[in-house]
DODREN-669467 format. One record per residue (C-alpha): x, y, z; residue in three letters. Coordinates in steps of 0.5 Angstrom, whole numbers, padded with zeros to 4 digits, m for minus. Each point is the difference from the previous one (the first is absolute). Layout:
[[X, Y, Z], 'ala']
...
! end
This chain:
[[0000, 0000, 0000], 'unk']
[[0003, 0007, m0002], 'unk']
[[0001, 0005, 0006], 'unk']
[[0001, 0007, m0003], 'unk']
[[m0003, 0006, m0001], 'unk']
[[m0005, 0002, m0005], 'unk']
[[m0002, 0007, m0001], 'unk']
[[m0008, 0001, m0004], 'unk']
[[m0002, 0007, m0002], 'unk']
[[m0007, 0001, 0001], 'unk']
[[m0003, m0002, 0008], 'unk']
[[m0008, m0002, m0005], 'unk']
[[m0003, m0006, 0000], 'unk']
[[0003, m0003, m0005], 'unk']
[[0006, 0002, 0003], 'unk']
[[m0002, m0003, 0007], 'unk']
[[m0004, m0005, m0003], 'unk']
[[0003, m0004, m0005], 'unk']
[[0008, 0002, m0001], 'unk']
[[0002, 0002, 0008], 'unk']
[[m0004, m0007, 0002], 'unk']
[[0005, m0004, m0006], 'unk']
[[0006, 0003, 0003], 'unk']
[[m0002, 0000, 0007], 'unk']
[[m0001, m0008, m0002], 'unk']
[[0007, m0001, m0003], 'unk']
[[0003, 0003, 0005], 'unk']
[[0002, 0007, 0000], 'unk']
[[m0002, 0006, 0004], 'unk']
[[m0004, 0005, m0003], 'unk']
[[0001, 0007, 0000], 'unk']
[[m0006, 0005, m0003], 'unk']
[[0002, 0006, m0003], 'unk']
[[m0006, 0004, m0001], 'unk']
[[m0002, 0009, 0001], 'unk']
[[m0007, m0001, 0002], 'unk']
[[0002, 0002, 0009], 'unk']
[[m0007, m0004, 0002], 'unk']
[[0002, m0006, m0004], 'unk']
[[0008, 0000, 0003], 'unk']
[[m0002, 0002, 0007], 'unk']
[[m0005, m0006, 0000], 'unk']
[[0004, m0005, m0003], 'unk']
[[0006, 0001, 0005], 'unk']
[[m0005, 0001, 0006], 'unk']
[[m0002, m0007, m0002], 'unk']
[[0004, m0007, 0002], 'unk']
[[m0004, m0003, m0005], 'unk']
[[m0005, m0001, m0005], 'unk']
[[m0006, m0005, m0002], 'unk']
[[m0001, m0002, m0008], 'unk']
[[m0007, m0004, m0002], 'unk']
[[0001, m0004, m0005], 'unk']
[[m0007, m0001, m0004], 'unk']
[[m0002, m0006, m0005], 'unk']
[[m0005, m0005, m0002], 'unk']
[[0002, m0004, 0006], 'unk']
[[m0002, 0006, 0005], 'unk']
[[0005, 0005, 0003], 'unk']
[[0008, m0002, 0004], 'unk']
[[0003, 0004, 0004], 'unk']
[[0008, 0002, 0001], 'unk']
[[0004, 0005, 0004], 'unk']
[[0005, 0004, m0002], 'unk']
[[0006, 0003, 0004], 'unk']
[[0007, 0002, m0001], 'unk']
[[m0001, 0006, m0003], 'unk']
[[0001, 0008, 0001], 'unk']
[[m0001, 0006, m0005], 'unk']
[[0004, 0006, m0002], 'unk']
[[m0003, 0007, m0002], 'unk']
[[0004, 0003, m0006], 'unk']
[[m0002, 0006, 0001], 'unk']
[[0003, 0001, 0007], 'unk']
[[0005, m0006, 0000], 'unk']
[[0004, 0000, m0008], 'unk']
[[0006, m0002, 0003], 'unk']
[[m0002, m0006, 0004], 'unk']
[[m0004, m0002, m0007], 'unk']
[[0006, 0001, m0004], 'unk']
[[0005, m0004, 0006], 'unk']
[[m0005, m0005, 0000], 'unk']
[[m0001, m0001, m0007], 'unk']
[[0008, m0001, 0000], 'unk']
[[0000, m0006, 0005], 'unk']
[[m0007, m0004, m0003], 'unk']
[[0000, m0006, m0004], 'unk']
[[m0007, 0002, m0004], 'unk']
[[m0004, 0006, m0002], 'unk']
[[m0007, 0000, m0002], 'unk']
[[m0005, 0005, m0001], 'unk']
[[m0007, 0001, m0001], 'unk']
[[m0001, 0006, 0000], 'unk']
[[m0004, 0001, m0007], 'unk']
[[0004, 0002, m0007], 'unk']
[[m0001, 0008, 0001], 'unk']
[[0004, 0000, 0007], 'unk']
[[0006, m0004, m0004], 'unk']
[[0004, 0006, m0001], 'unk']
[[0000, 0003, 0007], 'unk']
[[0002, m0007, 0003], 'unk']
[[0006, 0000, m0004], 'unk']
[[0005, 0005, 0003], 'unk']
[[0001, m0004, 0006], 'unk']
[[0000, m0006, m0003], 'unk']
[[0005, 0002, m0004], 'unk']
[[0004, 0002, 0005], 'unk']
[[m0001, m0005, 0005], 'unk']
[[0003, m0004, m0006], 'unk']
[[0007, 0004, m0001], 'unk']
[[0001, 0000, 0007], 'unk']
[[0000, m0007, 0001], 'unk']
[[0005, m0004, 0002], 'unk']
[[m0003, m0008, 0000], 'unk']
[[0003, m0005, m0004], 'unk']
[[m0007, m0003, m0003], 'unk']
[[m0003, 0006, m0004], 'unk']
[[m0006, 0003, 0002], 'unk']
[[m0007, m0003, m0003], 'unk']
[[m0005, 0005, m0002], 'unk']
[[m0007, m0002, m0003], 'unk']
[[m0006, 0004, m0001], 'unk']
[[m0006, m0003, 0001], 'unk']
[[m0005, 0004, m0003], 'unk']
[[m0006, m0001, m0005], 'unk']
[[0004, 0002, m0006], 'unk']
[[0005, m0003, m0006], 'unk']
[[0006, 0000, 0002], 'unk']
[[0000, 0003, 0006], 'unk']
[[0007, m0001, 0003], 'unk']
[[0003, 0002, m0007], 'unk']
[[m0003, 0007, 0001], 'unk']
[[0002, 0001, 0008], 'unk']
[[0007, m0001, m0003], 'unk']
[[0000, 0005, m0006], 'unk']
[[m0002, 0004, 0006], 'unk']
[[0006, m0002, 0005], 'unk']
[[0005, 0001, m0006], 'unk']
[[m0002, 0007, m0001], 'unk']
[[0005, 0005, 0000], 'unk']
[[m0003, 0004, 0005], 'unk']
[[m0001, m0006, 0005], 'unk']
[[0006, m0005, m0002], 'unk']
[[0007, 0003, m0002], 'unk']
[[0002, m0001, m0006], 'unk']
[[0007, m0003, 0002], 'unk']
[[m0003, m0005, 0004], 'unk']
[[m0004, m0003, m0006], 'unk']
[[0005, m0006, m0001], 'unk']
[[0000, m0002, 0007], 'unk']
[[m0007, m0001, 0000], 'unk']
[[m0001, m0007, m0002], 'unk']
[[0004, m0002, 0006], 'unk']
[[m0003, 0004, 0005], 'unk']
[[m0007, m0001, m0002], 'unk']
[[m0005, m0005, m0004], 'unk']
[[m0007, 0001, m0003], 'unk']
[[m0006, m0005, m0003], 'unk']
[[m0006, 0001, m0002], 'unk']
[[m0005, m0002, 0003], 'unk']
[[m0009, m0002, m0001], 'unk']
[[m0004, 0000, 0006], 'unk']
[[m0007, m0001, 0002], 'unk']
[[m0004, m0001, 0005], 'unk']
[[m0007, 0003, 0001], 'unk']
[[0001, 0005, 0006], 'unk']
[[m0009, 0002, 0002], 'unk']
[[m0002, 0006, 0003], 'unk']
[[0002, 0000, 0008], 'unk']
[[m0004, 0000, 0005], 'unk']
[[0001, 0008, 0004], 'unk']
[[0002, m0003, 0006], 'unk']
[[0005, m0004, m0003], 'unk']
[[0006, 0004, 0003], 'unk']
[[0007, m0004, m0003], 'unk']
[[m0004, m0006, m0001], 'unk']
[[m0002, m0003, m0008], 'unk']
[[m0005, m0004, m0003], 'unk']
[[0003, m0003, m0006], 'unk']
[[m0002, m0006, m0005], 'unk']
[[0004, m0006, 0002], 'unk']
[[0001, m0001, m0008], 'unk']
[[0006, 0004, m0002], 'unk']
[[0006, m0001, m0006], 'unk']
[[0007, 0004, 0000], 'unk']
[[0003, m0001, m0006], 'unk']
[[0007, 0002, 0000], 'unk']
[[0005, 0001, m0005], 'unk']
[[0008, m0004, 0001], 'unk']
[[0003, 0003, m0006], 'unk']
[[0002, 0006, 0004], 'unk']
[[0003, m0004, 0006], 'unk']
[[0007, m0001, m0002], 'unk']
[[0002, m0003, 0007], 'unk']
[[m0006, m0004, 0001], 'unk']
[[m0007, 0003, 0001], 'unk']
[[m0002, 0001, 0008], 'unk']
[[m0003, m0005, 0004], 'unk']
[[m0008, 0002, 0000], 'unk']
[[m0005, m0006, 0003], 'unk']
[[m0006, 0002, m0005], 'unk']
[[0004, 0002, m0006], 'unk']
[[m0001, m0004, m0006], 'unk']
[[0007, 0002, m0004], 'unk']
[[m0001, 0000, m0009], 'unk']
[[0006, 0001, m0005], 'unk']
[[m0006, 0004, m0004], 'unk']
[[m0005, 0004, 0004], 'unk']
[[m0004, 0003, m0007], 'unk']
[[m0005, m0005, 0000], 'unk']
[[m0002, m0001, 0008], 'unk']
[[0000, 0009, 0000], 'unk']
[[m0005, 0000, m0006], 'unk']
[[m0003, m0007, 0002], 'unk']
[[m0002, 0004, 0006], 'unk']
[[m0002, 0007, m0002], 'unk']
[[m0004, m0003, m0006], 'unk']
[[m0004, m0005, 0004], 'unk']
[[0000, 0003, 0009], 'unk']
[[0000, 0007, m0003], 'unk']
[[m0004, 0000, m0006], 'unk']
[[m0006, m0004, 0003], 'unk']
[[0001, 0004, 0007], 'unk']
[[m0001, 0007, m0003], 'unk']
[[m0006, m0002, m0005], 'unk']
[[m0003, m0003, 0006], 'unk']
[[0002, 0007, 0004], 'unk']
[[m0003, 0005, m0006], 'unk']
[[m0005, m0005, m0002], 'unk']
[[m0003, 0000, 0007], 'unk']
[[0002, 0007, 0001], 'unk']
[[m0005, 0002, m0006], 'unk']
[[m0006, m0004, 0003], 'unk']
[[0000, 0004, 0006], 'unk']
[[0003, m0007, 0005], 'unk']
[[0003, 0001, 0006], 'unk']
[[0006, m0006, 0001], 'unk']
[[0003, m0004, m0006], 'unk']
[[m0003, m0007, 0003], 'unk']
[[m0007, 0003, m0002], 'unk']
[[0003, 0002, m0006], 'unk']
[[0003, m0007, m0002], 'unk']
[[m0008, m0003, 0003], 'unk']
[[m0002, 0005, m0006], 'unk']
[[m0001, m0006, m0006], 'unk']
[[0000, 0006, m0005], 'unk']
[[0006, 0003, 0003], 'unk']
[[0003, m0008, 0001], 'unk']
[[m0001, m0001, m0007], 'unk']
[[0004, 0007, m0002], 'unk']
[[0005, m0002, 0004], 'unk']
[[0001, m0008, m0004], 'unk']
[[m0001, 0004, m0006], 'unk']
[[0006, 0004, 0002], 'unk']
[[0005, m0005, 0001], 'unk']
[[m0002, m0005, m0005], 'unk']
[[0003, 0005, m0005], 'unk']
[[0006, 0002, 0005], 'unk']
[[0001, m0009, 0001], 'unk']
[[0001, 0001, m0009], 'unk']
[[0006, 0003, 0001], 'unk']
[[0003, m0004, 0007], 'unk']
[[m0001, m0006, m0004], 'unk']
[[0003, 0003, m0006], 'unk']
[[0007, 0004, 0001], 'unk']
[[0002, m0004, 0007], 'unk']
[[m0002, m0007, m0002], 'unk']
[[m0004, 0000, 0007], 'unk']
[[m0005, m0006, m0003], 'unk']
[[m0007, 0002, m0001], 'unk']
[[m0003, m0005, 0007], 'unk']
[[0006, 0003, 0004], 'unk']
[[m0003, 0007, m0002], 'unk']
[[m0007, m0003, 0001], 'unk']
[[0001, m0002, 0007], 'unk']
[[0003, 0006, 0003], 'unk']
[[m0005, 0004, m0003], 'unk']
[[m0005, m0004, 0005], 'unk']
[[0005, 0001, 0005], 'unk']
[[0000, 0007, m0001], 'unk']
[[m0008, 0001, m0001], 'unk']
[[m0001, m0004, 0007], 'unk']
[[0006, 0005, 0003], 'unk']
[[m0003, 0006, m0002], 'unk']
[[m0008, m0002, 0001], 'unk']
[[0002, m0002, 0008], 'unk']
[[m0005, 0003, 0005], 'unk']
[[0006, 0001, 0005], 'unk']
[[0005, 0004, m0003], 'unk']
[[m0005, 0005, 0000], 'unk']
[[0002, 0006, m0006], 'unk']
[[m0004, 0005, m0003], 'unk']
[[0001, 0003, m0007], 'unk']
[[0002, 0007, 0002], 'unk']
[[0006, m0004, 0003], 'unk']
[[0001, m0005, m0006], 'unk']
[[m0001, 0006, m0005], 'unk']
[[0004, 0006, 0002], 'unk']
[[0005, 0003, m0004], 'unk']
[[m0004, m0001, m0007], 'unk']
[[0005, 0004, m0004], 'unk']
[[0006, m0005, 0002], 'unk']
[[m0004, m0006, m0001], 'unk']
[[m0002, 0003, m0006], 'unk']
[[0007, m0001, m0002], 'unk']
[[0003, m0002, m0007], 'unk']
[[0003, m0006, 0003], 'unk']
[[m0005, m0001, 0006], 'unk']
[[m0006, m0004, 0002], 'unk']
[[m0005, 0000, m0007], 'unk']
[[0005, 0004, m0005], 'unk']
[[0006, m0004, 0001], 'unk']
[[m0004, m0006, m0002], 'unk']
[[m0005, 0003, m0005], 'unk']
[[0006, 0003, m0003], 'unk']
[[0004, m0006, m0001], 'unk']
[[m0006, m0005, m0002], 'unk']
[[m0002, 0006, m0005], 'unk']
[[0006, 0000, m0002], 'unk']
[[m0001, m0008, m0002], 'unk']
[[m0006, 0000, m0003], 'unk']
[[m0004, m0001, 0006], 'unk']
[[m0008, 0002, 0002], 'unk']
[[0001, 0004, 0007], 'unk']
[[m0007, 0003, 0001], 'unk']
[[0000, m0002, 0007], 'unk']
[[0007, 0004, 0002], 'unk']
[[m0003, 0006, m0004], 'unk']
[[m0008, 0000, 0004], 'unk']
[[0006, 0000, 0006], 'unk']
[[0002, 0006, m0003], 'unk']
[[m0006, 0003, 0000], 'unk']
[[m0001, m0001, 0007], 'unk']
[[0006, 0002, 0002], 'unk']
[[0000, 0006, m0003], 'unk']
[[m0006, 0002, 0004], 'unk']
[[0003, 0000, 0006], 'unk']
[[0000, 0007, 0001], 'unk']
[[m0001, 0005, 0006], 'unk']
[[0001, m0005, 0005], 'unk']
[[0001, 0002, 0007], 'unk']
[[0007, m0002, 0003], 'unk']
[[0003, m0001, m0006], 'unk']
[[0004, 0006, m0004], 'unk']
[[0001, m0004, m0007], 'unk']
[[m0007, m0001, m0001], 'unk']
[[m0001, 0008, 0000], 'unk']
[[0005, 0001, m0004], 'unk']
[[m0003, m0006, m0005], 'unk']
[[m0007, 0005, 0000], 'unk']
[[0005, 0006, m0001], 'unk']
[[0003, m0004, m0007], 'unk']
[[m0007, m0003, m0003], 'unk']
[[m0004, 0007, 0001], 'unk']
[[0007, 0004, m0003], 'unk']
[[0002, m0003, m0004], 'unk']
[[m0002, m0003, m0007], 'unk']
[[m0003, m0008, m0001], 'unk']
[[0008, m0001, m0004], 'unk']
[[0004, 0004, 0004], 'unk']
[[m0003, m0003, 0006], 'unk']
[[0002, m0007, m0003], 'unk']
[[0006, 0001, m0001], 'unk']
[[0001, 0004, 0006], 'unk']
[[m0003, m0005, 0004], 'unk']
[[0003, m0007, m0003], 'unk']
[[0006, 0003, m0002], 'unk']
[[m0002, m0005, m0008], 'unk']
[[0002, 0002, m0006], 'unk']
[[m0005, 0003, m0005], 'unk']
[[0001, m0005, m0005], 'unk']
[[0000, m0006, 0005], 'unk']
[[m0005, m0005, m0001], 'unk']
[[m0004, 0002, 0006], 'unk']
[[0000, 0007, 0000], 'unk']
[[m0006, 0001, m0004], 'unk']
[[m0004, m0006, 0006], 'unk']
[[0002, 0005, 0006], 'unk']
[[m0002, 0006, m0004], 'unk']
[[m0006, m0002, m0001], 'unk']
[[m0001, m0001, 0008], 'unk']
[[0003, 0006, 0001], 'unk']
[[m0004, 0004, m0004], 'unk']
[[m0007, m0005, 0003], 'unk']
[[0002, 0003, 0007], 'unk']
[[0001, 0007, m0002], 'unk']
[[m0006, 0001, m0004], 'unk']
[[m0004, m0003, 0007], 'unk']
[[0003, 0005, 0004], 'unk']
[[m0002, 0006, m0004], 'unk']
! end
């Protein structure tokens, strides 16, 4: 059993819940870095945490301890020494904070004095995570130039897929989490050049595409058709959504066309896919994880994204010659999540489709090309839902 230290950006659920919970059960002590005061000042005045897990067969509790946090904010030198002496760091800190946890990574890096390089994985919900955390690590302004040629000594990075499906918390939750028994962490061996850190729970792949894309397509696309689809129809809880037949129907549709292109650019055969679709659907339409779509569905404009949830399969599938009606009537529903308390991108979304014309809107939006194949299928929604609005 490893004894060490990991150091995880990002004191969240899926912080606690899922990544802390597999380093604290390989063995390493676990150090929160984090800004929000309430969250640090919680986690240090607390010995220990519970973790609830919840699947077909009813509900397991576990204890987690061997942990302290840090506020970046006050105690940068104390990240960056700890940094410097850790065995891993990850992070969950969603993609838009990548930027800001770079510097004291890079600098915890440079001082590093250990003769095993620093593993770094990103375990966010996006393609290549790791990949872009570096590109920000080796930046000039966070990592001097000179020191470039040392790097792949002193630090070690891997790309990383994961997913676990983490439900609205109950409001007297405190530290504790409630989340999914079902998870998979995929993460790529090919940076590790020294052999890759010993993590229980982690599944180690030569080529991380097809687990990401397997993923994305499948968690993701049926989670946020469920969200917009339930969303639109005024229901409160993505269980009720998915107990919906129409929108059931909507949700299987939608993966239909998005098991077309896993079966056929990973080779990943048409029951395998199959049977984790099922897997999938049961997961998300459990009453016990309890989620609601204005949680699944918040941030449309990222989700509505070129390489995301129903533009990156539709683009890819469009581009094969592939029907994606469904993925397109998930479009459409997403693009009327506007004006949606609590979540900015929503207003942001509003602000675009009432500004901006049906093309410029599209491409905005999707980031498509106008002579892409399904550019014409998003405009004709764009324009459907801008009419309505009027």
């Amino acid at each position: 059993m490893p004894s060490g230290t990991a150091v995880h950006f990002g004191g969240g659920n899926i912080g606690r819940g899922f990544i802390a919970e597999l380093l604290h059960e390989s063995g390493y002590a676990v150090v929160f870095v984090d800004v929000v005061d309430d969250l640090i000042n919680r986690i240090n005045a607390s010995k220990s945490y519970k973790i609830t897990e919840v699947g077909p067969e009813g509900e397991k509790s576990k204890t987690i301890t061997n942990y302290k946090a840090l506020n970046s904010k006050y105690s940068m030198e104390e990240v960056v020494k700890t940094i410097a002496d850790a065995d891993i760091v990850t992070c969950a800190v969603g993609p838009n904070v990548l930027k800001f946890i770079a510097k004291p990574i890079a600098e915890g890096i440079m001082a590093r004095t250990k003769s095993k390089p620093l593993a770094v994985i990103a375990c966010e919900n996006m393609i290549n995570a790791t990949d872009a955390l570096k590109e920000q690590i080796v930046d000039p302004k966070n990592m001097k130039p000179d020191f470039l040629p040392k790097l792949p000594e002193k630090a070690e990075f891997g790309n990383s897929a994961i997913d676990r499906i983490v439900p609205t918390q109950p409001a007297d939750a405190n530290l504790d989490v409630v989340i999914e028994t079902f998870f998979e962490w995929c993460v790529e061996t090919t940076g590790f050049k020294s052999g890759h850190p010993e993590i229980k729970g982690i599944h180690w792949v030569d080529d991380l595409e097809p687990y990401i894309e397997r993923k994305l397509f499948t968690v993701n696309t049926s989670h946020a058709t469920a969200a917009y689809f339930g969303y639109n129809k005024g229901l409160k809880t993505i269980h009720e959504a998915m107990a919906d037949p129409e929108i059931r129907q909507e949700v299987h549709e939608a993966l239909e066309e998005t098991a077309h292109l896993i079966s056929g650019k990973h080779g990943i055969t048409t029951e395998e896919q199959q049977q984790y679709v099922e897997t999938i659907v049961s997961r998300i339409s459990n009453p016990h994880l309890e989620d609601v779509p204005v949680r699944v569905g918040r941030a449309p404009l990222r989700k509505l994204g070129r390489k995301e949830r129903f533009i990156g399969p539709a683009a890819q599938l469009a581009e094969r010659g592939y029907d994606v009606t469904a993925l397109i009537r998930g479009v459409e529903m997403a693009l009327r999540f506007q004006n949606v308390e609590g979540d900015e991108e929503s207003f942001e979304l509003a602000k675009i489709m009432s500004s901006m014309s049906a093309d410029e809107a599209t491409t905005k939006l999707t980031g498509l090309e106008k002579d892409h194949p399904l550019y014409p299928k998003v405009l004709e929604k764009v324009k459907l839902v801008q009419d309505e609005k009027k």
